[in-house]
mmCIF file of the C-alpha atoms, coordinates in Angstrom:
data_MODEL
# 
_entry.id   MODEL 
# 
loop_
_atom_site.group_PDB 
_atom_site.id 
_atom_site.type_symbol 
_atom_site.label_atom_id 
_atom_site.label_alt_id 
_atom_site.label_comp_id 
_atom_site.label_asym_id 
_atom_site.label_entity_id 
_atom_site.label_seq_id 
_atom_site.pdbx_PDB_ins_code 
_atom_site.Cartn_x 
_atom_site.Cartn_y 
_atom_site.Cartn_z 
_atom_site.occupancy 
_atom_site.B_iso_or_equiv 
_atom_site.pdbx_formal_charge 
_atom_site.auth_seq_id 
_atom_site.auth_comp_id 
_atom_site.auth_asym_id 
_atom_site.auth_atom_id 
_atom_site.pdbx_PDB_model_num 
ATOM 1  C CA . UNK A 1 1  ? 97.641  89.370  118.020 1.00 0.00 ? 1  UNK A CA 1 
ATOM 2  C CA . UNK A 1 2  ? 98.076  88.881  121.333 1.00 0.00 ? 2  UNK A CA 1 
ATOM 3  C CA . UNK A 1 3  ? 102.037 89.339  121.137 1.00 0.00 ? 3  UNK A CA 1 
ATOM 4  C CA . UNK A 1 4  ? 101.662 92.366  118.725 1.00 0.00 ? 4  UNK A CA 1 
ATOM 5  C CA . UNK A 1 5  ? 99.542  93.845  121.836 1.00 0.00 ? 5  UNK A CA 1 
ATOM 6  C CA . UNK A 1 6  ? 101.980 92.884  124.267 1.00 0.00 ? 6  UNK A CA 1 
ATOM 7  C CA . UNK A 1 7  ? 104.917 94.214  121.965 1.00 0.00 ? 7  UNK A CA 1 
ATOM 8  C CA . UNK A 1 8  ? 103.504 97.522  121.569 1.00 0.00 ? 8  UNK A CA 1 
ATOM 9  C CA . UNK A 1 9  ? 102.505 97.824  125.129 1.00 0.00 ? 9  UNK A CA 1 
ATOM 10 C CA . UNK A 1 10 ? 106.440 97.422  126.458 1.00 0.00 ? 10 UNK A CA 1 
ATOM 11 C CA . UNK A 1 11 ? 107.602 99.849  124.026 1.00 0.00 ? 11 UNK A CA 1 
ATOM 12 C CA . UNK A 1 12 ? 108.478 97.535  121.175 1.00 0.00 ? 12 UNK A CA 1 
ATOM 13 C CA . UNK A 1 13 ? 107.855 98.301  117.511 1.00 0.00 ? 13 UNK A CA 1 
ATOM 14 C CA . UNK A 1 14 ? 105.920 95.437  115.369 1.00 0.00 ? 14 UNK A CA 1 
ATOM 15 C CA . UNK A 1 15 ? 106.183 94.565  111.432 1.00 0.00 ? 15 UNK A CA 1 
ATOM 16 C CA . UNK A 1 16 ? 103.662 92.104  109.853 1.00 0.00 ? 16 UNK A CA 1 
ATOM 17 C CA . UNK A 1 17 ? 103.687 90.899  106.374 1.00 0.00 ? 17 UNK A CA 1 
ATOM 18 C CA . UNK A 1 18 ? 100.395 88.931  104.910 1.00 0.00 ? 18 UNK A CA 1 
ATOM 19 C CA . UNK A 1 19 ? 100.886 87.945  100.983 1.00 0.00 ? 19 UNK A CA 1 
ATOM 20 C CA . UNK A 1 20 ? 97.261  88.813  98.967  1.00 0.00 ? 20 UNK A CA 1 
ATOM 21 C CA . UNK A 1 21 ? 96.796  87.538  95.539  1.00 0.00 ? 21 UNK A CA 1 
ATOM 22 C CA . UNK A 1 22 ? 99.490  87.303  93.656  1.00 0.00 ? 22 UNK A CA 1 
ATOM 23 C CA . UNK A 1 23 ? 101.777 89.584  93.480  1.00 0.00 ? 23 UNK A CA 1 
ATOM 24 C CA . UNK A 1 24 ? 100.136 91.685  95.938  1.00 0.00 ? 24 UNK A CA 1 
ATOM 25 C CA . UNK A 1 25 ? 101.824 91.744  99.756  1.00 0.00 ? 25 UNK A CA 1 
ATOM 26 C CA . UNK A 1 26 ? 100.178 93.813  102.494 1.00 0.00 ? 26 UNK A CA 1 
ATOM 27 C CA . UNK A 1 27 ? 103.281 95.376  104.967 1.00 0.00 ? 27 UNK A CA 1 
ATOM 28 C CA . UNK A 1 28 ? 101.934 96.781  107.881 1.00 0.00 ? 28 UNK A CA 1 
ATOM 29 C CA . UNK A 1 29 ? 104.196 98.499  110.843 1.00 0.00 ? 29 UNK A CA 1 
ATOM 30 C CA . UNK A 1 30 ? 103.168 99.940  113.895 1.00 0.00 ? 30 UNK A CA 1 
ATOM 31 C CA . UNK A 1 31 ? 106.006 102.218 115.914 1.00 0.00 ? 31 UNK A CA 1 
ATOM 32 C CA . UNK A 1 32 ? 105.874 103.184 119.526 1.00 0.00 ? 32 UNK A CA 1 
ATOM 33 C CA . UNK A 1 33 ? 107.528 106.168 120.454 1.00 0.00 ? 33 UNK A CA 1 
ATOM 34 C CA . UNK A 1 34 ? 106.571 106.733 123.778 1.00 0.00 ? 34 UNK A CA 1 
ATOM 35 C CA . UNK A 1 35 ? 108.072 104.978 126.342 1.00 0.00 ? 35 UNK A CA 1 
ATOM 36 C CA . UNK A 1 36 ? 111.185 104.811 124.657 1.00 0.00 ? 36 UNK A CA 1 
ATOM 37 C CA . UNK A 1 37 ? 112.863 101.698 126.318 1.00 0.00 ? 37 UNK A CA 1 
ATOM 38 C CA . UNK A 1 38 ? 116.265 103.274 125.683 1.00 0.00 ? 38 UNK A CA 1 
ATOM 39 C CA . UNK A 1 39 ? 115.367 106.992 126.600 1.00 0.00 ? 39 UNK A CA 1 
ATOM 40 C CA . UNK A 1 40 ? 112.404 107.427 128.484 1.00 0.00 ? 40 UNK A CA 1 
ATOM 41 C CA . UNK A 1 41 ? 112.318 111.248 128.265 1.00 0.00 ? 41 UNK A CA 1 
ATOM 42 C CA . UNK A 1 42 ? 111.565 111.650 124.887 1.00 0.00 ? 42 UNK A CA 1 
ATOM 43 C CA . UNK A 1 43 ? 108.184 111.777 123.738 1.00 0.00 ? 43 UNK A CA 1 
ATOM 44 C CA . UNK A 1 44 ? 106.819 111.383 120.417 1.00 0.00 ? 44 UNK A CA 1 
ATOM 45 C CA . UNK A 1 45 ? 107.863 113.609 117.677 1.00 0.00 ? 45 UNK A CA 1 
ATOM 46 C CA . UNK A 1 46 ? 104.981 116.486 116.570 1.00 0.00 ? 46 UNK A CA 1 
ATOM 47 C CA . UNK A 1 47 ? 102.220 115.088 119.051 1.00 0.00 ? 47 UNK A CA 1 
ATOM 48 C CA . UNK A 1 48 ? 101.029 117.688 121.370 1.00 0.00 ? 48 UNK A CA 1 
ATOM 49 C CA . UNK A 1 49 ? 100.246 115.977 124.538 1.00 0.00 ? 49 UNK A CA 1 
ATOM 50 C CA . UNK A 1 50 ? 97.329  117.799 125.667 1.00 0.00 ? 50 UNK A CA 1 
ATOM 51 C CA . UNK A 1 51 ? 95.605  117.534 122.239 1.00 0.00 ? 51 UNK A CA 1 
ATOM 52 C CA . UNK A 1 52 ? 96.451  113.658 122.630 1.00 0.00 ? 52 UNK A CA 1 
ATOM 53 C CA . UNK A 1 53 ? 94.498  113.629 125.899 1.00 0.00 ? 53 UNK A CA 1 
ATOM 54 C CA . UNK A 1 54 ? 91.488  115.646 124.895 1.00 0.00 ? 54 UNK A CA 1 
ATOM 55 C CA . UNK A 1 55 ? 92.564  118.829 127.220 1.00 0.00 ? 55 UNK A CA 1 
ATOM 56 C CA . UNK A 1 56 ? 91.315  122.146 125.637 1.00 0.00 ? 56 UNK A CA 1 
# 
């Protein structure tokens, strides 16, 4: 988990995949928008910052 953390920290996006019983498989994905590695400008889609932070 420790390389999930890391992943998500740098800006990276992670996908696990754990099989349950059969046939059952649990996909998981966690996406980072903000810092975009490619274009740090943009922020994340429909989040209003201040809200985000707690700010009235």
């Amino acid at each position: 988990m420790a390389s999930v953390a890391d992943t998500l920290c740098s800006g990276g996006d992670v996908s696990l995949g754990f099989y349950l019983e059969r046939p059952s498989y649990l996909s998981l994905a966690a996406v980072t928008c903000s810092p975009n590695r490619s274009k740090p400008e943009l922020t994340c889609p429909g989040i209003d910052l201040a809200v985000a932070d707690g700010l009235p």
